[in-house]
C-alpha positions as CSV (number, residue, x, y, z in Angstrom):
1,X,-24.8,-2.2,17.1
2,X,-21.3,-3.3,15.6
3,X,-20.6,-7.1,17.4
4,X,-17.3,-5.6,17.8
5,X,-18.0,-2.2,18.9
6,X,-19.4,-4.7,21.5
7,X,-15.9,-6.2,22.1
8,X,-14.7,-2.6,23.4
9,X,-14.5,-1.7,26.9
10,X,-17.6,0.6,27.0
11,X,-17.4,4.6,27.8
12,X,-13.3,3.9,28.2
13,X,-12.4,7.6,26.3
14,X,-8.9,7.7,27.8
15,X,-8.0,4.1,26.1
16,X,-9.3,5.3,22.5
17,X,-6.7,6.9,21.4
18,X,-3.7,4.6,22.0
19,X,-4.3,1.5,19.5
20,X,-7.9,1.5,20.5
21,X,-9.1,-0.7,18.0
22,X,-7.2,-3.7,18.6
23,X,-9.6,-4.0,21.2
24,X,-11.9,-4.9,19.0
25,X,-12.1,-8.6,18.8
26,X,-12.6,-8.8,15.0
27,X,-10.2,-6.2,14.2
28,X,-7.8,-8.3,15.6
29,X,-8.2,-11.2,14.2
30,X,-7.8,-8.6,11.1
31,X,-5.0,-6.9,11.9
32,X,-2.7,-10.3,13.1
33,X,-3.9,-13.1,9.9
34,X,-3.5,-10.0,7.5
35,X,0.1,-9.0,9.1
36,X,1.0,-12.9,8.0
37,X,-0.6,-12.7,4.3
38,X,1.2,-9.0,3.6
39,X,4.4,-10.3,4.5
40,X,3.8,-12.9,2.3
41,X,3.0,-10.5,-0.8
42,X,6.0,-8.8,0.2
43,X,8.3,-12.0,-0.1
44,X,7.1,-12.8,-3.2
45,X,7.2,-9.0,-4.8
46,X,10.4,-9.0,-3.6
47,X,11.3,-12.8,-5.6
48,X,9.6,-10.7,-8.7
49,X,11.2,-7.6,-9.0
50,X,14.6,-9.4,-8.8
51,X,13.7,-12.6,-11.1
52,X,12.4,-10.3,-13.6
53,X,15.9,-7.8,-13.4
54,X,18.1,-10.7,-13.8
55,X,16.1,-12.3,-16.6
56,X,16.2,-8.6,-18.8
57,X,19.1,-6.6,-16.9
58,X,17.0,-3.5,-17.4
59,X,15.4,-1.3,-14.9
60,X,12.4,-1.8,-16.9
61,X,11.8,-4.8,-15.9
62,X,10.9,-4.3,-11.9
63,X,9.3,-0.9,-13.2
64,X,6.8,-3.0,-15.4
65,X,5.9,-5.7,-12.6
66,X,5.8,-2.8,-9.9
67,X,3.4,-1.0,-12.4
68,X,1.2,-3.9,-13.4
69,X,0.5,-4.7,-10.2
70,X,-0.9,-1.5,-9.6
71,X,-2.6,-0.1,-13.2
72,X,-5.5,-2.4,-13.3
73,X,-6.7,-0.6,-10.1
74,X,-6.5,2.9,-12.4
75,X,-9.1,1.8,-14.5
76,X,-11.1,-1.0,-12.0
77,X,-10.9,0.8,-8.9
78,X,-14.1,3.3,-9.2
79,X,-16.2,0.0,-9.9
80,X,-14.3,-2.0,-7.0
81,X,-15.4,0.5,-5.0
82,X,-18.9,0.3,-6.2
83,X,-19.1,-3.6,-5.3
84,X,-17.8,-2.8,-2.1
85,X,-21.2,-0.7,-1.1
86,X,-23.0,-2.8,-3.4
87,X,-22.4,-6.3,-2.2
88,X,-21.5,-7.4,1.4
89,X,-17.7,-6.7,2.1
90,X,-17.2,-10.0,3.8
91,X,-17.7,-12.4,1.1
92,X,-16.2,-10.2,-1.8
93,X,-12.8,-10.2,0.3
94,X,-13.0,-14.0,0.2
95,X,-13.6,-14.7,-2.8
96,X,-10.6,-11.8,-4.2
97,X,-8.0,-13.6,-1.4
98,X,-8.9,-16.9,-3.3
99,X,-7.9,-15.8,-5.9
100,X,-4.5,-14.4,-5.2
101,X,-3.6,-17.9,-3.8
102,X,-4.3,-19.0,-6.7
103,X,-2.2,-16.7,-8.8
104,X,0.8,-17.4,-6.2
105,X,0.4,-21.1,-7.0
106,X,0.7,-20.3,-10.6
107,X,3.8,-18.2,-10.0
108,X,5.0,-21.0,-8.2
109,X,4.5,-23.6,-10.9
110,X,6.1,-21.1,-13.7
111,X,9.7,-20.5,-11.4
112,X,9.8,-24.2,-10.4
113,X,9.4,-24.8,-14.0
114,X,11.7,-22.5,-15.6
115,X,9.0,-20.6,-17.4
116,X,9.6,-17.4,-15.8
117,X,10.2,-15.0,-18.1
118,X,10.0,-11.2,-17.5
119,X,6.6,-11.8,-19.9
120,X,5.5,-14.7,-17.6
121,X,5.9,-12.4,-14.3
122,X,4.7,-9.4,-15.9
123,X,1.4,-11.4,-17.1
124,X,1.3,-12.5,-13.7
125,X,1.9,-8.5,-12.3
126,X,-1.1,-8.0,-14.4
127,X,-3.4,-11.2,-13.1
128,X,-2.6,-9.9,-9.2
129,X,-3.6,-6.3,-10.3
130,X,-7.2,-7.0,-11.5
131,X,-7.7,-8.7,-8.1
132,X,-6.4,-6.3,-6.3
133,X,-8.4,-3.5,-7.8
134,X,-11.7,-5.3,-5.9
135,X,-10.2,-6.5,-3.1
136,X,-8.5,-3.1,-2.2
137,X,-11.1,-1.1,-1.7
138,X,-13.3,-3.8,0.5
139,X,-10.9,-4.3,3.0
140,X,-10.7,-0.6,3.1
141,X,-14.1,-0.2,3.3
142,X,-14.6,-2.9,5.7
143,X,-12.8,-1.4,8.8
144,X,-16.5,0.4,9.2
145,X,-17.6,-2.9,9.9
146,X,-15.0,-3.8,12.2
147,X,-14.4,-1.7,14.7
148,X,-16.8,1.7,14.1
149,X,-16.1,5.3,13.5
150,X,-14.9,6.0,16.5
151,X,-11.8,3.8,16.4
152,X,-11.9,4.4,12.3
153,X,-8.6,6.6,12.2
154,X,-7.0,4.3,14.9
155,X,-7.9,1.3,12.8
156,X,-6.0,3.1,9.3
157,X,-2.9,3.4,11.2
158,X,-2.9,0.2,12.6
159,X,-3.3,-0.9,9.0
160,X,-0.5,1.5,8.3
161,X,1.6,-0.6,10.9
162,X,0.4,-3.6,10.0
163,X,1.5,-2.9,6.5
164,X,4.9,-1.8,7.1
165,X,5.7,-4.2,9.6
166,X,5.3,-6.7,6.4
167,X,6.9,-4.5,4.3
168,X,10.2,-4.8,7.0
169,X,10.1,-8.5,7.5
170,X,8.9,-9.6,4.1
171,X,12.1,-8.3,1.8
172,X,14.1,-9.9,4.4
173,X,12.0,-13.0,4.4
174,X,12.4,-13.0,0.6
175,X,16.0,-12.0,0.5
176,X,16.7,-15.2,2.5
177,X,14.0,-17.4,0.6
178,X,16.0,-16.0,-2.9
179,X,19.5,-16.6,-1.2
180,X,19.0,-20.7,-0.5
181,X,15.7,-21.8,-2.2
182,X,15.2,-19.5,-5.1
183,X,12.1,-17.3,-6.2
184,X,10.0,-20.3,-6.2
185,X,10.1,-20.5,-2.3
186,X,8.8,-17.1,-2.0
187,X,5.7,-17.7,-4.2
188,X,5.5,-21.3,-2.2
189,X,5.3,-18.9,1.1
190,X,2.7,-16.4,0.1
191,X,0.7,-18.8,-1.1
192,X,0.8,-21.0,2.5
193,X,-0.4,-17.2,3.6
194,X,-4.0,-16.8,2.8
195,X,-5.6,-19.7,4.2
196,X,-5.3,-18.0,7.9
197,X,-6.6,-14.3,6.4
198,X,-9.3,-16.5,5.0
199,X,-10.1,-18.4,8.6
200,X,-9.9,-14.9,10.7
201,X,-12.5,-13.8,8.0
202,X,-15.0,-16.8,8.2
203,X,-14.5,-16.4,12.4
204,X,-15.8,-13.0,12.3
205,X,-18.9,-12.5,13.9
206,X,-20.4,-9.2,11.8
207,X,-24.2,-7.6,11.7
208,X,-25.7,-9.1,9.5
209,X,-25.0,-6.6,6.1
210,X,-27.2,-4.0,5.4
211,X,-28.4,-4.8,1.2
212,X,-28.6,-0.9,-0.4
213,X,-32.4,0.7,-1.3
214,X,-33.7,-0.1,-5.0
215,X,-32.4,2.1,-7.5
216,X,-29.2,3.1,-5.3
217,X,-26.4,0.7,-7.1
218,X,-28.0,2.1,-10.7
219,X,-26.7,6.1,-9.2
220,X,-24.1,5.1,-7.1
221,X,-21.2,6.6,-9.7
222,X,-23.3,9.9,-10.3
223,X,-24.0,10.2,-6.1
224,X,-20.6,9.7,-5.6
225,X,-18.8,12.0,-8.1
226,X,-21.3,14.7,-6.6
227,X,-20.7,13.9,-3.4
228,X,-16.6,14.1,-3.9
229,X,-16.9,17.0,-5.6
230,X,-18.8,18.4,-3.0
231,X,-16.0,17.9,-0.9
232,X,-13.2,20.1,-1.5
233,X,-10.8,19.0,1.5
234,X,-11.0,15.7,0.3
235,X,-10.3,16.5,-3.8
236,X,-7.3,18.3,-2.4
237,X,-5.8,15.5,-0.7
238,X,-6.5,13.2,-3.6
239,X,-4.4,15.1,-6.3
240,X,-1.3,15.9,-3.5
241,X,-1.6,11.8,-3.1
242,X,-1.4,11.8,-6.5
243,X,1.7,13.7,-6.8
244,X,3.3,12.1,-4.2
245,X,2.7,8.5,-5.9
246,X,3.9,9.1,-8.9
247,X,7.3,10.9,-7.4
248,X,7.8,8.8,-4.7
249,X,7.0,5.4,-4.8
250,X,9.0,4.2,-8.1
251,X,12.0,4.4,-5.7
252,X,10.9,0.7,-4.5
253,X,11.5,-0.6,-8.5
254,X,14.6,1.4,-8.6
255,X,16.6,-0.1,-6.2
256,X,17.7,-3.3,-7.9
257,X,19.5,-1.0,-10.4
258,X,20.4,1.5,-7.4
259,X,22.2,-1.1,-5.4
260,X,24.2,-2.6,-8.7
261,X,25.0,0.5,-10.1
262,X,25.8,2.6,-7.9
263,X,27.6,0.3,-5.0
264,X,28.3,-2.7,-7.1
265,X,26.3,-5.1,-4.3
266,X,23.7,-7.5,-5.5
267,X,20.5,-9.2,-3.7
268,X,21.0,-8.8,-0.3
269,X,21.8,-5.1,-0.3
270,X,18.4,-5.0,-2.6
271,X,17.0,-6.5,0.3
272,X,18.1,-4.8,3.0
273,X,17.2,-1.1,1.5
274,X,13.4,-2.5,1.2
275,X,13.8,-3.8,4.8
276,X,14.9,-0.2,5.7
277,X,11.9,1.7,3.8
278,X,9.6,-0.3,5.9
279,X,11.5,0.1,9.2
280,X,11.2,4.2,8.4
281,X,7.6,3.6,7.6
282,X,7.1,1.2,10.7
283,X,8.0,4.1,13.1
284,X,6.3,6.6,11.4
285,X,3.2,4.6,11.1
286,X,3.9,3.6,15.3
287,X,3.9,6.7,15.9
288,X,0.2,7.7,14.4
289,X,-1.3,4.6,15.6
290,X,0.3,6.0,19.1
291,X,-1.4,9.0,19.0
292,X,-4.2,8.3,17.5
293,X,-6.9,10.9,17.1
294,X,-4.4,13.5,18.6
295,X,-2.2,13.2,15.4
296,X,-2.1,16.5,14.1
297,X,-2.7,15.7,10.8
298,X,-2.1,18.6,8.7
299,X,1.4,19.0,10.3
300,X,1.9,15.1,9.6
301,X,1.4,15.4,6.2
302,X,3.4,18.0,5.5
303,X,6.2,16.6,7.5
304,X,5.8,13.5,5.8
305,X,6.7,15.4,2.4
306,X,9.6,17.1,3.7
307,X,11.5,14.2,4.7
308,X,10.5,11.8,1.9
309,X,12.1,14.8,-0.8
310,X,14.7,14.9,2.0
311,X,15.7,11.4,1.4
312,X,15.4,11.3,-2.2
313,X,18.1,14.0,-2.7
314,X,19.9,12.5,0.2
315,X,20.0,8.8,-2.1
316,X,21.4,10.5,-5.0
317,X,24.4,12.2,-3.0
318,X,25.6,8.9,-1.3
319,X,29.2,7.6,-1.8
320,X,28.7,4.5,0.2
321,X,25.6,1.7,0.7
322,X,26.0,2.3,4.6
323,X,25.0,5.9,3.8
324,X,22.1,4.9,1.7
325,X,20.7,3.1,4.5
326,X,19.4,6.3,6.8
327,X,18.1,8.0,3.5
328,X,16.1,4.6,2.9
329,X,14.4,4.4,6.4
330,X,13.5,8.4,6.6
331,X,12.0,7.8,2.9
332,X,9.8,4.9,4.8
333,X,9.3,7.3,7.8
334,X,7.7,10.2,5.4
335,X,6.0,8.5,2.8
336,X,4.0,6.6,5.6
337,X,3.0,9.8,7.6
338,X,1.7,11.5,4.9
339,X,-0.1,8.4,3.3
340,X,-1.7,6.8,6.3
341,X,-2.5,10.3,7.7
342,X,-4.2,11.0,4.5
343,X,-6.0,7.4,3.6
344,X,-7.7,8.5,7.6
345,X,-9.1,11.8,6.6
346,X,-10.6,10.3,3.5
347,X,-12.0,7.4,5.8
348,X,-13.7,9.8,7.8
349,X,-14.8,12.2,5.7
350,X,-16.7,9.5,3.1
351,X,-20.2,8.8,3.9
352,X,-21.7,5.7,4.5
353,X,-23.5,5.2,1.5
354,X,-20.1,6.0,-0.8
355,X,-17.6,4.9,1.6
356,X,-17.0,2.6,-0.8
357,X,-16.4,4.5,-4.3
358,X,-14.6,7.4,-2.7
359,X,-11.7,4.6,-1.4
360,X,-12.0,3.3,-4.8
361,X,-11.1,6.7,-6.6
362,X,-8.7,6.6,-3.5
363,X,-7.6,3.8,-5.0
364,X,-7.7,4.9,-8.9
365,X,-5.5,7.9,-8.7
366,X,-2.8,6.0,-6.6
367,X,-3.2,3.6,-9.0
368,X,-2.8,5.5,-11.6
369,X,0.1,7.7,-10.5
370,X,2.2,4.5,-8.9
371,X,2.8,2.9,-12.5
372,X,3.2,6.4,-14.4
373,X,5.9,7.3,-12.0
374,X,8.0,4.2,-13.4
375,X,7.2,3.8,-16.7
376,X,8.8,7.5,-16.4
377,X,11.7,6.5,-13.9
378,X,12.6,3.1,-15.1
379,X,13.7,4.3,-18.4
380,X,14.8,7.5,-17.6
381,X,17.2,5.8,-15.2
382,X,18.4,3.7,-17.6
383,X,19.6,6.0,-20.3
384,X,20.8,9.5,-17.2
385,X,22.5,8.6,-13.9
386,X,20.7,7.1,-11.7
387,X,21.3,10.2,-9.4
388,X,20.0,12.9,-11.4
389,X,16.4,10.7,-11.5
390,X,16.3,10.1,-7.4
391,X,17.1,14.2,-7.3
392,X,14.4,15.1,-9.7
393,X,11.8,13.5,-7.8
394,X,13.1,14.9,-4.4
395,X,12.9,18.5,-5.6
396,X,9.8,17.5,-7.1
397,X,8.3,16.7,-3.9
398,X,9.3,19.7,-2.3
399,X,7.6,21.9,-5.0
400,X,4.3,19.8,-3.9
401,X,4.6,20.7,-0.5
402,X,5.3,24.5,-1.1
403,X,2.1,24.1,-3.0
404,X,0.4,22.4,-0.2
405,X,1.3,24.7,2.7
406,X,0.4,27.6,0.2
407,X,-3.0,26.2,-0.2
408,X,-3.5,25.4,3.7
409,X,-2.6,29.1,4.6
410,X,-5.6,30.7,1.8
C-alpha cells in the first residue's frame, strides 16, 4: 500500500473529487515546495527572454531561448522516460533538481558578470533543456507514487494549478526583480528555490521502489511503442497536443516584440501579459482541479481550443494594451483546459510498466512542436506584422478543433 494513499481519509468517495489529493501527505509537500521552485523558473525565464531581446533587438532571440529550453526533450524525452520506469523516480528527481540549481548559479555568475550574451543565455537555454528532458517525465511519472490512481487525475490538475499559479506570480516576481535589481536577481531567486523541492523530496516517506524484472529495461522502447500504438485514444490526443504546441505556445516568446511593437510599452507591460496568461490558465486549471473526476473532458478540450484560437485572433485585432489584456487571460484559460485535461487522460490510460515512456513521448512531441512553433513565428514576425502571425495561428487552431470534433463524432 502507497504510504500516502495511507494519509487519505479511508472509503471518503464524496471528498475525492474536490482537490482530493492534497490529502495526501506527500503530495503536499509536492505540490507547496514545487509551487516555490516553478515560480522561481518562471522569474528567471522571464529575466531571459527579456536580457536576450535587448542584447539582439530581434524576436529571434526569446524564440531561440524559449525553444532551447524545450528541443532537448524532442530528442531525450523517449529515454527520460525510460529511466523514469527503469530507475527509482525519487532519486533521479534529485539529482536532475541539482542540477538546475546549478545551471541558475551559472546564469547568475554570467549577468552579474556581464557575460550575458544572447549566445551565453542560449547555451544556458540549451544546458536547462537536457535536464529537463529527465527530470520531466519523473515527476510526471511520480504522482503514481504519491497519491495513487484514484486521486491520479486530481493530482494532474493540481499540478496544472500549481503550475499556473507560478506562471501568474513568477513574471511579476521577475518584472519587479528586472525593474530594481536586474536579470541577475532573478537567476539569484531561482536558484534560493530548489533547496525546499529538494527537502519536501528527502521527507517523503515512499514504498520502498519496485526494481523492474530482468530483461524488461533491454524491451522497454519496443513494449512501449506497441503498447502506444495499441492505443488509439491516446495517439489521437498526442498529435492534437502536437498541433496545439506548435500554434499556441510561441505566443509566450512573442510578446516582448508584441508589447514594443504594437503599443510602444516596454518590460512591465511584457510582464503583465505573462501574469495574465497564467491568471487565464489559473482559473481554468481551478476549475478542473474543482471538479475533478467529473470534468467532462472531451467537452474541456475542445473548449479549451476554441477560446485559445479565440484569443489569438482577438490579440491581433487590439488597438490598445488594456484590450490585449482579456485576450491574454482567455489564451491562459484555454490552453490550460485542454493541456491539463489531456496530460490526465494519458496519465490514466498508461500502464504501469510504461507509465514512464508514454509521458516521455508525451513529452517528445510537445517538445518538439514547442520550439518548431517559434523558430516559425519568431522570424515570421519579424519580417510580416506581427498581427497577421497571431491570426494565422488562431485560425489554425480552429481548423484543429473542426478536425477534432469531426473525429470524436466517427
Amino acid at each position: 500500500m502507497n504510504p500516502s494513499a495511507a494519509n487519505a481519509p479511508p472509503g471518503d468517495k464524496s471528498r475525492r473529487g474536490r482537490f482530493s489529493a492534497l490529502n495526501h501527505t506527500n503530495y503536499r509537500y509536492y505540490f507547496f515546495s514545487q509551487l516555490l521552485s516553478l515560480t522561481g523558473s518562471w522569474s528567471q525565464t522571464t529575466a531571459m527572454m527579456w536580457l536576450s531581446y535587448q542584447e539582439g533587438q530581434q524576436s529571434i532571440w526569446p524564440a531561440l531561448i524559449a525553444a532551447m529550453q524545450v528541443l532537448p526533450g524532442f530528442f531525450l524525452g523517449p529515454w527520460g522516460g525510460s529511466l523514469a520506469d527503469r530507475f527509482p523516480r525519487r532519486p533521479l528527481i534529485l539529482v536532475t533538481q541539482s542540477l538546475f540549481l546549478v545551471q541558475s548559479m551559472i546564469l547568475f555568475w554570467g549577468a552579474s558578470a556581464g557575460f550575458a550574451s544572447p549566445g551565453f543565455l542560449i547555451a544556458l537555454a540549451a544546458v536547462w533543456g537536457i535536464i529537463n528532458a529527465i527530470d520531466l517525465p519523473a515527476r510526471l511519472s511520480f504522482l503514481v507514487e504519491l497519491v495513487g490512481k484514484e486521486d491520479l487525475f486530481n493530482a494532474v490538475a493540481l499540478n496544472s494549478l500549481q503550475f499556473n499559479l507560478a506562471r501568474l506570480a513568477g513574471p511579476a516576481i521577475g518584472a519587479l526583480l528586472l525593474h530594481h535589481w536586474g536579470p541577475e536577481a532573478c537567476f539569484l531567486f531561482n536558484a534560493a528555490t530548489f533547496p525546499f523541492f529538494l527537502l519536501a523530496l528527502l521527507a517523503m516517506k515512499l514504498d520502498p521502489p519496485v526494481i523492474p524484472p530482468a530483461g524488461v529495461s533491454a524491451n522497454s522502447w519496443k513494449d512501449g511503442w506497441r503498447f502506444l500504438f495499441s492505443r488509439p485514444d491516446l495517439v489521437r490526443v498526442l498529435w492534437v497536443a502536437g498541433f496545439m504546441a506548435l500554434l499556441g505556445w510561441p505566443l509566450l516568446s512573442l510578446f516582448p516584440a508584441y508589447v514594443e511593437k504594437s503599443f510602444t510599452l516596454g518590460k512591465e507591460a511584457y510582464g503583465t501579459l505573462l501574469s495574465c496568461v497564467g491568471g487565464g490558465a489559473l482559473l481554468a486549471a481551478l476549475s478542473l482541479a474543482w471538479l475533478g473526476n467529473k470534468a467532462p473532458r472531451a467537452r474541456a478540450q475542445a473548449l479549451g481550443m476554441l477560446l485559445a484560437g479565440f484569443s489569438l485572433i482577438w490579440l491581433s485585432l487590439c488597438g490598445s494594451f488594456s484590450q490585449a489584456i482579456p485576450g491574454a487571460l482567455f489564451f491562459g484559460a484555454g490552453m490550460i483546459f485542454f493541456f491539463a485535461t489531456s496530460q490526465g487522460m494519458m496519465q490514466l490510460g498508461a500502464a504501469d510498466a510504461h507509465r514512464g515512456f508514454v509521458l516521455g513521448i508525451w513529452s517528445m512531441l510537445l517538445c518538439g512542436a514547442v520550439p518548431l512553433g517559434n523558430f516559425l513565428a519568431g522570424p515570421l514576425a519579424d519580417r510580416v506584422p506581427m498581427r497577421w502571425v497571431l491570426a494565422g495561428q488562431g485560425v489554425g487552431i480552429w481548423l484543429v478543433l473542426l478536425v477534432f470534433v469531426a473525429l470524436k463524432r466517427r
